[in-house]
C-alpha positions as CSV (number, residue, x, y, z in Angstrom):
1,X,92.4,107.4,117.9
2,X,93.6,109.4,121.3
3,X,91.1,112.5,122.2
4,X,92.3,114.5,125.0
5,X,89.6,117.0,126.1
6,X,90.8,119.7,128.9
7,X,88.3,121.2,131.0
8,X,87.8,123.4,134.5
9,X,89.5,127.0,132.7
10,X,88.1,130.2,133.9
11,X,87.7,133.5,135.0
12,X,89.6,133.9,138.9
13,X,91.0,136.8,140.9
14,X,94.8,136.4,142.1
15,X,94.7,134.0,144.9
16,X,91.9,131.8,144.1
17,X,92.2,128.3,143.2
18,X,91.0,126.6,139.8
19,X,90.7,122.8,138.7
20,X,91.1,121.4,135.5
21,X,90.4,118.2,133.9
22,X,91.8,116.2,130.9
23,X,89.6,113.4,130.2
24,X,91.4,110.7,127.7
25,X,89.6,108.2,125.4
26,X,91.3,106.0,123.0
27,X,93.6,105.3,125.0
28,X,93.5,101.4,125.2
29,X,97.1,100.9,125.8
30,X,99.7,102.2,128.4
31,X,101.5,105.4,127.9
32,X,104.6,106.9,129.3
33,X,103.2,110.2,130.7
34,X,100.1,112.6,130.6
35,X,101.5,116.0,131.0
36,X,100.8,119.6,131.5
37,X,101.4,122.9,129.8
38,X,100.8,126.1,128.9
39,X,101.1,129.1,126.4
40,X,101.1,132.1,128.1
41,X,101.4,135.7,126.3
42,X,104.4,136.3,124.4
43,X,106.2,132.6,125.6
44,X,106.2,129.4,123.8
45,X,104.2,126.7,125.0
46,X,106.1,125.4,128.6
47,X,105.9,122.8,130.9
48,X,103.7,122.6,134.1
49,X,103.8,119.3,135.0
50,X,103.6,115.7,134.5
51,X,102.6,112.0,135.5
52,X,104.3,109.1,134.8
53,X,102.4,105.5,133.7
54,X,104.1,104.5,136.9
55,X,102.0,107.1,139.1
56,X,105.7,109.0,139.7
57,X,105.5,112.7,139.3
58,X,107.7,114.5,137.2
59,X,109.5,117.9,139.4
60,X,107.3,120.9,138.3
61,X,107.7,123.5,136.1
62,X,110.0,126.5,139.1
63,X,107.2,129.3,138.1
64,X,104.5,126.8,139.6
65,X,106.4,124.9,142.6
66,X,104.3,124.8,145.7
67,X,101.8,125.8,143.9
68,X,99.8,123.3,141.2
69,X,99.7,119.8,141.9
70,X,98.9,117.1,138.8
71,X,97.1,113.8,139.4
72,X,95.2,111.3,137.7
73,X,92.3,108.7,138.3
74,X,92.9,105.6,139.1
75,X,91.7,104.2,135.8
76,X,95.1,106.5,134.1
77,X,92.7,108.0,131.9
78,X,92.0,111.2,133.5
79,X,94.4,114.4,134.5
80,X,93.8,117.1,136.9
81,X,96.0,120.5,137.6
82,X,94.9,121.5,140.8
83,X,95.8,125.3,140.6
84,X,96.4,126.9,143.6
85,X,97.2,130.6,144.5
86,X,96.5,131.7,141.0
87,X,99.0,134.7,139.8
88,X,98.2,136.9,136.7
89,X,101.6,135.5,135.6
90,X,99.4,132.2,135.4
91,X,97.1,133.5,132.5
92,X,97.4,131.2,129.5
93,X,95.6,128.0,127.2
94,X,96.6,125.1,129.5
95,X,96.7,122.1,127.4
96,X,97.0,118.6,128.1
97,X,99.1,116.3,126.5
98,X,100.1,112.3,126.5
99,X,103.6,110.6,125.6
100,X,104.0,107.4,124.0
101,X,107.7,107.1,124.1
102,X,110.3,107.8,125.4
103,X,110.6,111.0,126.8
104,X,112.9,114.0,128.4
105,X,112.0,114.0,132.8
106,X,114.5,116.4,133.9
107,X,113.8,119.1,130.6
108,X,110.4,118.1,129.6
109,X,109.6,119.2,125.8
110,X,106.2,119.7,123.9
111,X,107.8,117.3,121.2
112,X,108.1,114.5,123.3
113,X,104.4,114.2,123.5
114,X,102.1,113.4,120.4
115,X,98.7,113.7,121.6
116,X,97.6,117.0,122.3
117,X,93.7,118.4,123.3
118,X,92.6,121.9,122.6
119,X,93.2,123.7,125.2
120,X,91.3,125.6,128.0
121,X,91.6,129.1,128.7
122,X,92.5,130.5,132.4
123,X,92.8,134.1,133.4
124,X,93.8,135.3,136.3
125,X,92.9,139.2,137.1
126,X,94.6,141.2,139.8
């Protein structure tokens, strides 16, 4: 059975930097890509950004460009989102999330992806 568990969310001011973690167990076979995203207030749950098996990154989500950078360990079973100049905008549950299959890399969707963790909580405060 695939657990994702995200951690790193918090409390920042605009500007500040956060790091969060998805550690994967279960995982005993290869997978197509461990991804990010995020419910913010009043959207549906959107893409941030994504790793392929491969090591390739998939383009980011525009409203974080320049901004948050995804990577993994070398052993593939760990995510980060480096979060970088942090904008209230930015306030949402981040959630991890892996893809078996095939899977959408220019219009990433949530239902490509069938392993989901909880969820960690950032706010950003002006």
């Amino acid at each position: 059975q695939v657990q994702l568990v995200e951690s790193g969310g918090g409390v920042v001011q605009a500007g500040e930097s956060l790091r969060l973690a998805c550690a994967a167990s279960g995982l005993t076979f290869s997978y197509t890509a461990m991804a990010w995203f995020r419910q913010t207030v009043g959207k549906e749950r959107e893409f941030v950004g994504a790793i392929m098996w491969s090591g390739r990154t998939l383009d980011y989500a525009d409203s974080v460009k320049g901004r948050f950078i995804v990577s993994r360990n070398n052993a593939g079973n760990t995510l980060y989102l480096q979060m970088n100049n942090l904008k209230p905008e930015d306030t949402g549950i981040y959630y991890c999330a892996v893809a078996l299959g095939a899977i959408a890399t220019t219009h990433p969707t949530a239902g490509d992806y069938e392993y989901w963790g909880q969820g960690t909580r950032v706010t950003v405060s002006s």
